[in-house]
Phi, psi and omega in degrees: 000324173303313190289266178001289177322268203327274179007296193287312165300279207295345172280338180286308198280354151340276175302324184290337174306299170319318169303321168294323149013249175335298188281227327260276186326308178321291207281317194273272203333329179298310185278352197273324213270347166268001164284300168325294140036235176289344186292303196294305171308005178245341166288325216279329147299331158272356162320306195284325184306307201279000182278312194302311195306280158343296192299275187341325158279331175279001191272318152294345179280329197225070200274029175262348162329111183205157167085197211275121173240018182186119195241082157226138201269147150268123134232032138207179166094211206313265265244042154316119198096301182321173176226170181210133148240143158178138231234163184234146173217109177301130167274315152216203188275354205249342182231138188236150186224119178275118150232145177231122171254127175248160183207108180215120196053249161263010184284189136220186192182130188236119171241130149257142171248146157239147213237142170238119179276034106210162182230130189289158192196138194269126184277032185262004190268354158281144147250038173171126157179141170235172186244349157219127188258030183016222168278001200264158165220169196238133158303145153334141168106288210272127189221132176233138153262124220089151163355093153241162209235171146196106181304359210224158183315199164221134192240127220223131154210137193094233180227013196277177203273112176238140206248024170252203160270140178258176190167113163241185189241253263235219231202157193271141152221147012281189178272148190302139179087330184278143176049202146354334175248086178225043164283161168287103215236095191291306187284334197060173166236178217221139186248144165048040127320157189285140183295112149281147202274156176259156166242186213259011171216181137236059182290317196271306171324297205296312166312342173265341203271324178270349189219075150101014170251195174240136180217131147222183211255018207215158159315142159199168198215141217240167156201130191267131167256153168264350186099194181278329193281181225254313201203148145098338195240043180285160148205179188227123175254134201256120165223132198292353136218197189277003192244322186329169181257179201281129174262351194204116142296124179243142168278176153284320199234057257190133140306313162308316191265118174292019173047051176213114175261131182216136172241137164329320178254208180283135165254137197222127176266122186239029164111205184128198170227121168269168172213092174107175186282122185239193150216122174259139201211169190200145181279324195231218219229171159206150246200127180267096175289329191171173199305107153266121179215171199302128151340314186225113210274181200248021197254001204218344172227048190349307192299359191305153180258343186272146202241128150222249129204126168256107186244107156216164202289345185226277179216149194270154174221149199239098187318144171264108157227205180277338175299321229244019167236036181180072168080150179214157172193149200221125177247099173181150181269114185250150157235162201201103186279334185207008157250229204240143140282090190207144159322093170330140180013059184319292204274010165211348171296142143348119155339109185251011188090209182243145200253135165265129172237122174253095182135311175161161178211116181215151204187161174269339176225153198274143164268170167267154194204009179171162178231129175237154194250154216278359196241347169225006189043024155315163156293127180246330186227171146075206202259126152261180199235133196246067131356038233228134163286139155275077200326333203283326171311357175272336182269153190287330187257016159208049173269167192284125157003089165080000170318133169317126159241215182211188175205134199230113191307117138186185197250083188247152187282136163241353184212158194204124175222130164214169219240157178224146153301123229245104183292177202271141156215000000 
């Protein structure tokens, strides 16, 4: 029974050996043909990745490139046997779409990229920038923290200090270092860059003034509170003179309200704490009484939430009265679609301190705030200038309630698509 018994044992682990075999061989063909696999759909994908790449440089070089700008067959090295197509195509007036097809052995493969042929761009993200700087220059004294622009010369005597990068469509005078032109370029600048357009309305400010903002029709003068509470409860009070009574309460942070006060005529601010967003516009100028400033400022709070915007179609002006004659400091991103940022009697008011700005200043043509004398760069009249960017003001998604932009020609990736594959297991 014993020899029989053994006999019968070496044929069961025979036979369970054999089985295991049998599956050992099964998984290595399996794992060699899922080796085969992932090799050939990850060549037949970067194949399509590296078509994407191609295209793309060459599309920078050349971006009018359009319909098929790569027809190719491999036949020999890695991507032997394979194919490529790839082609730029218009989508909309605003989109271009790159796609590369790869083809290797029975795989395919799609990458598409999309291109946006210009990009809005906000003009609060300058803390200083104009479209003609006429004659005026920046002084010994005069310090900008942040971005300046200039479609225009930039005109220099003396030191003063820029503590971003600089940039004109023309050119600094005197040229740096020569004469007179010795500022400080923390960041350094840059000559004959492409000009930005200003634009020929404020038709989307005035259309929100009529739809969930306030639009009137008569001079008026605002006076901004932040309220009692800490946060959230600002407001704007509206009157038809400067002493008169209020004629209009507004909250700020009102859900109704789209944060745009706008009148046809003169707006005249006569100071305040803003608390929450606003944007104040004019058909005509608006005239600065005395210090607007933040609830919370933001070089001292990152986190602040309040924004405000000075918007007017010709110019902001910073009144010569007695508040305004010992230091002024103004927290807003002001624009001046066709006038000027200036100084009420610039050039005869009292030595007046320093004019503080926390945000921007952008115009068409630069105004004056203060007079100096040419042999010593003194201040002789008016305002030096105290600059400061309000950092938050470069996105585009918190600039003040409807501010003015641009749309600036270029070729940026906004999208990356590729197709995937559910893998084998």
């Amino acid at each position: 029974m014993f020899g029989k018994g053994a006999i019968i044992l070496l044929i069961g682990f025979g036979i369970i050996f054999g089985f295991i075999g049998i599956r050992l061989n099964s998984l290595e063909n399996r794992a060699i043909g899922n080796m085969a696999y992932y090799y050939d759909i990850n060549l037949s994908h970067n194949l399509a990745v590296a078509g994407a790449n191609a295209g793309i440089s060459r599309v920078y070089q050349d971006s009018s490139l359009r319909g098929v700008i790569t027809n190719q067959t491999f036949s020999s090295g890695l991507f032997k046997g394979g194919s490529l197509i790839v082609r730029m195509d218009s989508i909309n007036i605003n989109t271009l779409r790159l796609r590369s097809v790869s083809s290797y052995k029975n795989y395919k493969d799609t990458v598409e990229v999309f291109f946006s042929k210009q990009r809005f761009q906000t003009f609060s993200m300058f803390a200083w920038m104009t479209n003609f700087e006429g004659n005026v220059f920046w002084i010994t004294g005069d310090t900008v923290w942040g971005r300046v622009h200039s479609n225009g010369n930039i005109h220099i005597s003396g030191s003063p200090v820029f503590m971003e990068k600089l940039t004109t469509a023309k050119q600094i005078d005197p040229k740096p270092g020569n004469g007179q032109s010795k500022a400080i370029y923390k960041k350094g600048y840059e000559t004959g860059v492409a000009p930005i357009p200003f634009p020929t309305d404020l038709s989307e400010l005035i259309a929100a003034s009529t739809s969930g903002g306030r639009r009137y029709t008569t001079n008026i003068w605002i006076t901004l509170s932040s309220g009692s509470s800490s946060n959230n409860d600002g407001k704007a009070y509206i009157r038809t003179s400067a002493t008169g009574p209020i004629i209009d309460s507004i909250s700020i942070n009102d859900p109704s309200f789209n944060g745009v006060i706008y009148s046809t005529q003169q707006v005249t601010v006569l100071g305040g704490k803003v608390d929450g967003k606003l944007t104040i516009s004019s058909g005509t100028n608006i005239i600065i009484a005395d210090d607007v400033t933040y609830e919370r400022d933001p070089l001292i709070t990152p986190t602040s939430d309040d924004l405000l915007g000075l918007v007017a179609n010709n110019s902001v002006i910073v009144a010569d009265n007695t508040a305004n004659r010992n230091n002024c400091e103004i927290h807003a991103a002001i624009f001046c679609r066709s006038g000027s940022f200036y100084a009420e009697n610039y050039n005869n008011r009292p030595i007046s301190g320093y004019l503080k700005i926390i945000g921007g200043v952008i115009q068409d043509t630069r105004g004056t705030v203060g007079t100096f004398n040419t042999g010593t760069n003194t201040l002789k009249t008016g305002f030096s200038k105290r600059y400061y960017f309000d950092p938050r003001l470069a996105d585009v998604n918190t600039r003040p309630p409807y501010f003015p932009g641009y749309y600036r020609k270029t070729l940026a990736i906004v999208n990356w698509w590729e197709n995937v594959r559910i893998p084998k297991f």
